[in-house]
N, C-alpha and C positions, 0 to 999 in steps of 0.2 A: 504494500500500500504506500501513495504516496505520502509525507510527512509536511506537514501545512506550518509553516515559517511566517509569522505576524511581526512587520519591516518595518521601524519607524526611520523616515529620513530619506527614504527609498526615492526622491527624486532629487536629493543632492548629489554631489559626487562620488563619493563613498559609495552612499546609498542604492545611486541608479548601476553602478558597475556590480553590486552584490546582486539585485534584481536578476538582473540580465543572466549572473550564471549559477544564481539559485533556478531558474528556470531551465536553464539550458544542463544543468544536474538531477533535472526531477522532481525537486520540490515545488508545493502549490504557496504561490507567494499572495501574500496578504497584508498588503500597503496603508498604513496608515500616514493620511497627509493632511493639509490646512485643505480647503475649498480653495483658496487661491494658487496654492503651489501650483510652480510652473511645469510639465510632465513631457519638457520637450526631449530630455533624456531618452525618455522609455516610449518616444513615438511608436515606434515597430514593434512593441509587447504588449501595448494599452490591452489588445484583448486576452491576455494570458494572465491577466494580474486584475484582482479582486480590490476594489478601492474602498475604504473608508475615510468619511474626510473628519477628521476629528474633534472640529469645530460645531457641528453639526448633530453627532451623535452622542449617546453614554459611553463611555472608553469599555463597560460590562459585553457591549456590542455586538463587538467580533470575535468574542469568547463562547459567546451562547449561540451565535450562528453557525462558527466551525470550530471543529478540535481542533485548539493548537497545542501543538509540539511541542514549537520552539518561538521564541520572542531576540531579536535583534533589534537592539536598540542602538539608530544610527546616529538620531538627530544631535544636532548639536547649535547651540549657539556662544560666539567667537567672542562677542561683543565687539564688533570691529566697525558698524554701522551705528552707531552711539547708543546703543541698547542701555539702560537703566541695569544697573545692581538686582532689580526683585524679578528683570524680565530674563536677565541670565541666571537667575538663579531657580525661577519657574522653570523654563527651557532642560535644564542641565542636573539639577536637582527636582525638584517638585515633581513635575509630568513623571520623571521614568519613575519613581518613586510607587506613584500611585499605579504606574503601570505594570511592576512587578508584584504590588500587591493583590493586582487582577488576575494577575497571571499565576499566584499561587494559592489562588480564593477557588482556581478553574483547574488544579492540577497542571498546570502545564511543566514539562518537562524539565527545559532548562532557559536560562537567561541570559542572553550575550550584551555584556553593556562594552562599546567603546570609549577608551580610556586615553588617556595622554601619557606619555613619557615624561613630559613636563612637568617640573617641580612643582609643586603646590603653591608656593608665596609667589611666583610669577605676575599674576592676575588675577582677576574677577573669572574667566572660563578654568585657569588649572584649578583654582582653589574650589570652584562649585564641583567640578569633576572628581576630586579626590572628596566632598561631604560627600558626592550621592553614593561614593564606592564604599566609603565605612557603613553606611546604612544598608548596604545592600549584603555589606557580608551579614548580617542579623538575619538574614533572608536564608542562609545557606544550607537549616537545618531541611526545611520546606521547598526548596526547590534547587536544582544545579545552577550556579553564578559559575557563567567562565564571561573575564577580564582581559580583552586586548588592548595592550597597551600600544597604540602608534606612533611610532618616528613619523619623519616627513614625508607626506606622499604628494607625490608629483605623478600627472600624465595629462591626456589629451580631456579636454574639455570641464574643467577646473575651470574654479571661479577666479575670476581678475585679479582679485585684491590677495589671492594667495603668491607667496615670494617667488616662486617656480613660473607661473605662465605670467606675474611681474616683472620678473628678469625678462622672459623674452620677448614678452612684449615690447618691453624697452630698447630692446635690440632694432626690432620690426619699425620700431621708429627713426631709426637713423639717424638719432639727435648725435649729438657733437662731444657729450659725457653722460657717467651715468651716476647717481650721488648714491654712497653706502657708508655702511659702517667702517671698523676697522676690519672688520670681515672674520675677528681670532674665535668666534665661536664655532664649535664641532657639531654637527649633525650630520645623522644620519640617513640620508635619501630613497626612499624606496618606490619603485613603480607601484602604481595604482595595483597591475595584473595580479603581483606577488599578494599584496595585501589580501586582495578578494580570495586567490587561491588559499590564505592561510585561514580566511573563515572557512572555507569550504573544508581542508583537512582538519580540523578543531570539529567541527560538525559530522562528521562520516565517521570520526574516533570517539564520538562523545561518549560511547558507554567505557571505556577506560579511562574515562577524568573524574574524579570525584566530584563531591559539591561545591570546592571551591578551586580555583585556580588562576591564577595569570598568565597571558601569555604576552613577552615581548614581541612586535612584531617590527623588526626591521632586520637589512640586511647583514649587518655584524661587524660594517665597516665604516669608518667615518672620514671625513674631510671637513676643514675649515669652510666656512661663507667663502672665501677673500679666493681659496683655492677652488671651488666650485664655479664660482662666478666667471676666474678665468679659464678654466673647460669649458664654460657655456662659450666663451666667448673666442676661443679656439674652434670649439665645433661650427661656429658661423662662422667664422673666416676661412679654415680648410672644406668644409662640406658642404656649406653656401653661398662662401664668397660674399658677405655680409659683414660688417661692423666693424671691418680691419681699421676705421677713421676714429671709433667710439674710445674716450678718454672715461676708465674706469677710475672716479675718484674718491678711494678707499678715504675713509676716517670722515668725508665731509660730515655724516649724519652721528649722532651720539645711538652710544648704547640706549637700550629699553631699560626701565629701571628693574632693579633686579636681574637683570641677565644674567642667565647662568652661561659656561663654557665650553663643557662636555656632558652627557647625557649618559647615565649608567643604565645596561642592558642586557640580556641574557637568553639569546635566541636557543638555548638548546633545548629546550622543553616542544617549541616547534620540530627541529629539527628529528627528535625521537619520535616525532609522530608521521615521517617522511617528509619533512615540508623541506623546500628549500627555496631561495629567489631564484629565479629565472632572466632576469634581465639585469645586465651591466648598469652604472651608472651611463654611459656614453649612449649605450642602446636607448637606453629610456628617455633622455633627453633627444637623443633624435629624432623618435615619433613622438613627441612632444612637440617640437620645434616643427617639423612637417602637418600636423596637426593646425598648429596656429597660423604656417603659413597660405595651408588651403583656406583657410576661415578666412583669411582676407581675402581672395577673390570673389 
């Protein structure tokens, strides 16, 4: 039988790239969205996927209409569009909150909440993400809590204001320089694909995880900003012949407060479950960079 996956977030980026290959794996996906979410992602699945707009309904809803299994919870808000303190803390706290207590009023199986790698004192989005995870382990006797925690994900059809299709967009404009930090901060870059694959392997192994777990989800290697930016900026000048004029001027911008410098992580609990990345950093930015360059035509 198939296994009915209830998807918050599922027309964001994340979201719509899990969609796509919860479907194309077998499972019955069950989207929960706003009435106005935009669902240009999932044009070509609209009718494989079961919508609920959540504004609209009881959240009890789509519990009492289909057994669900499994609960993915994607949504996320960044605070990066001036969202109020109580709106990211509804967003990121509250909602999944209430939505795992639905999902363990209905038996459901297990709960995937997305996580940050990100310290906690960073911001208003890490700190709301680390209360809803302490609250959720209270949840662990009653239902499976598996925690991915993600590094940076980058790929084709990401939103603007994320630093990956920021970077190259910035390239695509051919200005004259580009303003950054000092660039000494470490992260880890991961293609979208990998990401999705490691829900998918977390999911097909789920009866060997206990009730609670974490999983780092990135690829196990890091580079500085300062050192990525000029890969980005190498791969457009040998592979597109682009931005060899652009004056990269490191330091103009200050650190974020709080910035941390390296990120600690631990992919081997993936890894024992077969998982592994599948795509380069160089791979991944070049159908990244090919991506953004069709969208301008």
């Amino acid at each position: 039988m198939k296994k009915n996956v209830l998807l918050t977030g599922g027309t964001g980026f994340l979201g719509s790239n899990l969609t796509i290959k919860l479907l194309k794996s077998g499972y019955t996906v069950i989207l929960l969205k706003r009435s106005s979410s935009n669902t240009e992602r999932l044009k070509e699945y609209i009718k494989d996927i079961k919508f609920y707009d959540i504004d609209k309904i009881n959240l009890k809803t789509p519990f009492k209409e289909n057994k669900i299994d499994h609960v993915i919870h994607t949504s996320t808000n960044y605070g990066r569009n001036g969202e109020s303190k109580s709106e990211i803390i509804n967003t990121n706290l509250l909602f999944p909150l209430r939505l795992l207590e639905t999902a363990v009023f209905f038996n459901t199986d297990t709960f995937f909440n997305t996580d940050t790698l990100l310290y906690d004192y960073l911001n208003d989005y890490t700190l709301s993400k680390k209360q809803f995870l302490e609250w959720a382990k209270t949840f662990s006797k009653n239902i499976r809590i598996i925690n991915m925690k993600l590094e940076h994900i980058y790929g084709p059809c990401d939103s603007s204001n994320k630093f990956v299709t920021w970077l190259i967009r910035e390239f695509l404009k051919s200005g004259n320089e580009i303003k950054l930090t000092g660039g000494k901060q470490k992260r880890d870059f991961i293609y979208i694909d990998d990401v999705v694959d490691a829900y998918i392997k977390v999911l097909k192994n789920i009866n060997k995880i206990g009730n609670f777990e974490n999983f780092d989800v990135g690829t196990g290697s890091f580079i500085s900003i300062r050192e990525f930016v000029i890969l980005v900026k190498e791969i457009f000048e040998k592979r597109f012949y682009i931005g060899n004029k652009i004056k990269l001027n490191f330091g103009t911008l200050p650190y974020r407060e709080n910035e941390f410098y390296k990120i600690k992580e631990d992919i081997t609990p993936l890894k024992k479950l077969g998982w592994k990345p599948r795509y380069s950093l160089k791979s991944g930015l070049i159908k990244t960079i090919i991506y953004e360059l069709r969208s301008m035509k």
